[in-house]
C-alpha positions in Angstrom: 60.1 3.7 252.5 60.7 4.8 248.9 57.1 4.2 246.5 56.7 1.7 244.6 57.2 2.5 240.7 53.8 1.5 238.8 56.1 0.8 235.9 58.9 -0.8 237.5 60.4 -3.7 236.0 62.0 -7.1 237.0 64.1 -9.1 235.9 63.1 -12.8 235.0 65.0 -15.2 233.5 63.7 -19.5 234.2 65.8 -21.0 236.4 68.4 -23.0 235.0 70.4 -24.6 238.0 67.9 -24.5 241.3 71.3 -25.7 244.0 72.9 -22.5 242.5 69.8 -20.3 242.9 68.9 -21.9 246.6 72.2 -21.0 247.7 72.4 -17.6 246.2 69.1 -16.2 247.6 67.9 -18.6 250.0 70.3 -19.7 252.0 71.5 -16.2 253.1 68.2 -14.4 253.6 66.0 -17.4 255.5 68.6 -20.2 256.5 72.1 -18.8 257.5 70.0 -17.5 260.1 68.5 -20.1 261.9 72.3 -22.1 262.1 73.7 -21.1 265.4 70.3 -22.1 267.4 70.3 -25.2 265.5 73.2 -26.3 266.7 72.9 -24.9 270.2 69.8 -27.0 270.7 72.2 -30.1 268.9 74.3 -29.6 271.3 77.0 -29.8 269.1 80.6 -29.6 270.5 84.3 -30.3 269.9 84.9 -34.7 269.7 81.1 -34.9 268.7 80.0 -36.7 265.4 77.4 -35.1 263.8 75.2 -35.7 260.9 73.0 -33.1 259.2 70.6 -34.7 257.6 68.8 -33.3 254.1 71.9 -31.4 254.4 70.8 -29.2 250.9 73.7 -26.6 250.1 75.5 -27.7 253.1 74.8 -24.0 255.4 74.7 -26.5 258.4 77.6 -29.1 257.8 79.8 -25.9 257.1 79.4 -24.5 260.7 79.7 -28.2 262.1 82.9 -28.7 260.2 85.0 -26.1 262.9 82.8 -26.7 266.0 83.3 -30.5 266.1 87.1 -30.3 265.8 89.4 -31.4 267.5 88.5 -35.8 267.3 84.6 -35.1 265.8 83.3 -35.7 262.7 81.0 -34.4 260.4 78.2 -36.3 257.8 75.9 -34.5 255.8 73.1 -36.7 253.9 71.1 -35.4 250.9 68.9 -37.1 247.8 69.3 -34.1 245.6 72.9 -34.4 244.2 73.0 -31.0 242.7 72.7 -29.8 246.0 75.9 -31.6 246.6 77.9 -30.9 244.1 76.6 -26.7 245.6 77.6 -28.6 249.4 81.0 -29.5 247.9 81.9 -26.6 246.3 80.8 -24.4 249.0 82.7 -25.9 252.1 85.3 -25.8 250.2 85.4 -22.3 249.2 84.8 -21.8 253.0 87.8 -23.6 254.1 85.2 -26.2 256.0 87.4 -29.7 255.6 86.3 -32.8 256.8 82.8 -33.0 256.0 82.0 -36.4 254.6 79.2 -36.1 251.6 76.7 -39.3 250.9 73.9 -39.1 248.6 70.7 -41.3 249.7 67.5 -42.1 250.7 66.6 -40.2 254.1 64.5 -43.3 254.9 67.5 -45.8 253.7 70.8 -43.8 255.1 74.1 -45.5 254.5 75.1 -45.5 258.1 75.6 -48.3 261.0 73.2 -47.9 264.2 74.3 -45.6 266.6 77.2 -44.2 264.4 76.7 -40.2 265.4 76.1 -38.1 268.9 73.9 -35.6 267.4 71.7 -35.7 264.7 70.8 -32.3 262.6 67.8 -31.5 260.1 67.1 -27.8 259.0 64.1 -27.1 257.2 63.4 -30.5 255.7 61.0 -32.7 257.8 58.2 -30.9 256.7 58.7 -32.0 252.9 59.7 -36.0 253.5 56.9 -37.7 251.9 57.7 -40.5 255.2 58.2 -38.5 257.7 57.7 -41.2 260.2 60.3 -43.0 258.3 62.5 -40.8 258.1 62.6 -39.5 262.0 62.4 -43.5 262.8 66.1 -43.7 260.5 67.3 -40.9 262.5 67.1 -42.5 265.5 68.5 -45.5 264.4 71.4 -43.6 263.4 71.5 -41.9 266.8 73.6 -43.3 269.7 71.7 -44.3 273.1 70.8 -41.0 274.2 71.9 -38.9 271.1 70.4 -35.8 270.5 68.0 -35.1 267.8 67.9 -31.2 266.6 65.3 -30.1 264.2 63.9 -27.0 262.9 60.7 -26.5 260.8 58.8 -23.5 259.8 56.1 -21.8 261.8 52.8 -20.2 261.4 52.5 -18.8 258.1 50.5 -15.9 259.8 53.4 -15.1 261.4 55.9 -14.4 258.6 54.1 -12.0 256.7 55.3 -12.6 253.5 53.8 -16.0 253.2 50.3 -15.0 253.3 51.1 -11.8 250.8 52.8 -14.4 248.3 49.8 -16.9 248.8 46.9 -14.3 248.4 48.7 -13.2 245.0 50.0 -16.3 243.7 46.0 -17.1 244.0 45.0 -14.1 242.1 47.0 -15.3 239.1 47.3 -19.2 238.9 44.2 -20.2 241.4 44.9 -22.0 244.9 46.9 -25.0 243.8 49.6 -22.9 242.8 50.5 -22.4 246.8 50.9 -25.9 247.8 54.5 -25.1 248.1 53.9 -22.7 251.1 51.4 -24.8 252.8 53.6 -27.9 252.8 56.6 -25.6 254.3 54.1 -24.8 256.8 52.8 -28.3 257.4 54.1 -28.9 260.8 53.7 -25.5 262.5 51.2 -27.3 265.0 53.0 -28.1 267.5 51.5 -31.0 269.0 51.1 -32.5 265.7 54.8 -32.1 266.0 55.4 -33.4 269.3 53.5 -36.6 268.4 55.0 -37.5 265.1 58.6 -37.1 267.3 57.2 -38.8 269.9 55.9 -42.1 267.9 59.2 -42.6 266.0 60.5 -43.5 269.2 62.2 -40.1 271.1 61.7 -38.7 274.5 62.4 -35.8 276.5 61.1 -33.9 273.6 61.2 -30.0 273.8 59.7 -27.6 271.4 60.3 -23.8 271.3 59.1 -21.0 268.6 61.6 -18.4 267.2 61.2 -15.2 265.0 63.9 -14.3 262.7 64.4 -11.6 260.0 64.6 -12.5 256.4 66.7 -9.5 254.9 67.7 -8.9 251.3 69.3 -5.4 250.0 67.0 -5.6 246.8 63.5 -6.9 247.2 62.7 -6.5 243.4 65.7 -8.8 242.5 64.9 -10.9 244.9 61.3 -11.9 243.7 62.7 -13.1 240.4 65.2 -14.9 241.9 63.4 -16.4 244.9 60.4 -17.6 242.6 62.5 -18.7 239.5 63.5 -22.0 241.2 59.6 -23.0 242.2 56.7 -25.2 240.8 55.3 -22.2 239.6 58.2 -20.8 237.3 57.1 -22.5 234.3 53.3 -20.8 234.6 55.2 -16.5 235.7 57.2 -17.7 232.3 54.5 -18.1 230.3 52.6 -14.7 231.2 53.2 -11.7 228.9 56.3 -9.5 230.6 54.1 -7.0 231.6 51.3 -9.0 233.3 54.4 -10.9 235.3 56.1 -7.5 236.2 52.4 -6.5 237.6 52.7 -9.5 239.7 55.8 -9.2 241.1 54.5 -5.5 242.0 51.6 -6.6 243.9 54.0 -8.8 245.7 56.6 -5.6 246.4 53.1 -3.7 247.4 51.6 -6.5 250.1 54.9 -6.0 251.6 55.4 -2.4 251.7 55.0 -2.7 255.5 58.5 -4.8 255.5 60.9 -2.6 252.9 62.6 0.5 253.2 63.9 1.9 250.3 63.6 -1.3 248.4 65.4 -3.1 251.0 63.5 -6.0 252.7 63.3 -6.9 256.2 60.6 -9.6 256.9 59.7 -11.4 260.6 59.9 -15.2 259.7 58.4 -17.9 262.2 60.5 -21.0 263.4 60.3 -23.7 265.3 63.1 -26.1 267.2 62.4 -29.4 268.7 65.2 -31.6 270.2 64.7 -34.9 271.7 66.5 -37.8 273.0 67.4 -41.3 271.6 65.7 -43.6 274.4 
């Protein structure tokens, strides 16, 4: 691994459009990823209607779009319309047709009961402020039977660059300033998983833990990046440039252990739970 400059220096700029950023550096180091498993364990195949639920950027509804054809369909269902207007623009740029695009409530979804097969959710259960709600919605949506797929983050211990982030996002704004990563991490206990499933209403519920590697060519553009979109891109603004360029070098040196060259490579804890409608 090449050392780490003492004067290196990053560059920051506030985020202006968060959809744009997620799907730049997000999407293709942590979540393109995890798609293929995802929609093994939703058992997703040609004639089946789908829906991907807190669809963000649209990663998942894009690799639905081809997999359902011939005679499926494909839904994807997200509150954040700028990540929609990022899903639209995306699938199409990707040749995915057919994806039908709702905005709403995850709680209050626009569909009739028992309308899809399989029902998708990547990364997103663990920041529903009703998660009951929203798994009890899911299953109403969900024919007799249908297949619920989900995937939530693991053990922060266990993707090292949560703990490394945490320890120095402490040093410089105090504790509060990691809610963020706790919440991703909120349901890595797995019974605590298994029950909240379990009391919406599913059964046959199965729950397995995956590693994946995060990768990004340029770990110093992506700090900027990655953090730019956060709660806590209004406090990195406001330090003096070389006090935030000292930050995002403690970060680069915590994670020393997982670049080469610059290059980051980063073992990043999942989990997948599927479960039956009845």
């Amino acid at each position: 691994m090449g050392a780490l400059r003492q004067n290196q220096t990053f560059r920051w700029q506030m985020n202006t459009d968060g959809p744009e950023t997620y799907e730049k550096y997000i999407v293709p180091v942590w979540m393109a990823d995890l798609v293929p498993d995802l929609l093994a364990a939703g058992d997703v195949d040609p004639g089946k209607r789908v829906l991907d639920a807190a669809c963000g950027t649209g990663i998942v509804a894009r690799n639905v779009a081809n997999r359902v054809k011939p005679g499926g369909r494909i839904a994807a269902l997200d509150a954040n319309e700028g990540m929609l207007r990022v899903a639209r623009r995306c699938a199409t740029e990707a040749g995915a047709e057919g994806i039908e695009w709702f905005s709403g409530d995850i709680t209050r979804m626009p569909f009739s009961d028992g309308e899809f097969d399989s029902v998708l959710c990547q990364q997103a259960l663990q920041f529903f402020p009703d998660k009951a709600g929203a798994l009890r919605e899911m299953k109403r949506a969900l024919v007799p039977g249908g297949r619920l797929a989900l995937s939530v983050w693991g053990r922060a211990e266990m993707s090292p660059h949560v703990p490394v982030i945490c320890e120095v996002f402490t040093k410089y704004f105090g504790e509060e300033s990691t809610t963020i990563f706790r919440v991703a991490c909120s349901l890595c206990n797995k019974e605590l998983l298994h029950a909240l499933v379990q009391d919406a209403g599913f059964s046959l519920i199965r729950i397995r833990e995956g590693i994946t590697i995060a990768r990004h060519p340029c770990l110093a553009e992506l700090l900027p990046a990655y953090f730019a979109g956060f709660p806590v891109a209004a406090r990195i603004d406001a330090l003096p440039e070389e006090r935030r360029n000292q930050l995002f070098r403690d970060i680069m040196a915590g994670l020393e252990d997982y670049t080469e060259n610059g290059t980051l490579a980063v073992p990043t804890e999942h989990i997948v739970l599927t479960a039956e409608n009845g």
